[in-house]
C-alpha angles and dihedrals in degrees: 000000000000123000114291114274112267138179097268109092095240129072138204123243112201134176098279083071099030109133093022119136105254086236096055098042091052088043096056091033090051103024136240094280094079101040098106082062098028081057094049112050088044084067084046106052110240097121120072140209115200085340092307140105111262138181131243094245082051107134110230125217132203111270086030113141113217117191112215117198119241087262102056099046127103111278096019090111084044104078117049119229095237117204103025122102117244092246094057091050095049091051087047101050103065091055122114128256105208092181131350132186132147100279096042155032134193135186146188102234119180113247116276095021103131117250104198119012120253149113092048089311117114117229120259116177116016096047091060092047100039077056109045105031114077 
């Protein structure tokens, strides 16, 4: 199997899960409960394998790097998001990462989605983050 999940947003792929398809590994390593969004933001684009996009049917080999988004990582679920309401979590979270450290996110918002609350408009995007990301 790969090395254990950790906090980082990138995990490990070593022989024990060589020649799995990337779908399935993520699936055992994360569990069934998120693969409606695992499945998702695979399509999309948001996980990585080796820095590219890949596809679910993508055939993973030992030393590979896969970059897990915040909301798939272990813990994310974790801490609630206090404060926002559910429907502007649920906006916020389909939308792309396009690159994420420790310093910065960003994202691949649609056009007219508001960014920061104001002026009668809630807020979509930076309310989620400010609240989930440490």
């Amino acid at each position: 199997m790969a090395s254990a999940p950790s906090p980082g947003p990138y995990l490990d792929i070593d022989e024990r899960e060589a020649g799995s398809r990337l779908d399935r590994a993520l699936l055992r390593l994360l569990g069934d409960g998120s693969r409606p969004l695992l499945m998702r933001l695979i399509r999309k684009g948001n996980v990585r394998v080796n820095g590219r996009r890949a596809r679910p049917e993508s055939r993973l080999a030992a030393g590979d790097r896969v970059f897990l988004p915040a909301s798939l990582r272990p813990g994310a679920a974790a801490a609630p998001a206090e404060g926002v309401p559910a429907g502007v979590l649920r906006r916020a979270e389909g939308v792309p990462v396009l690159y994420e450290d420790d310093w910065l996110l960003a994202v691949d918002k649609p056009a007219g989605m508001v960014v920061h609350g104001g002026s009668g408009q809630a807020p979509r995007v930076a309310a989620p983050a400010d609240r989930i990301l440490p």
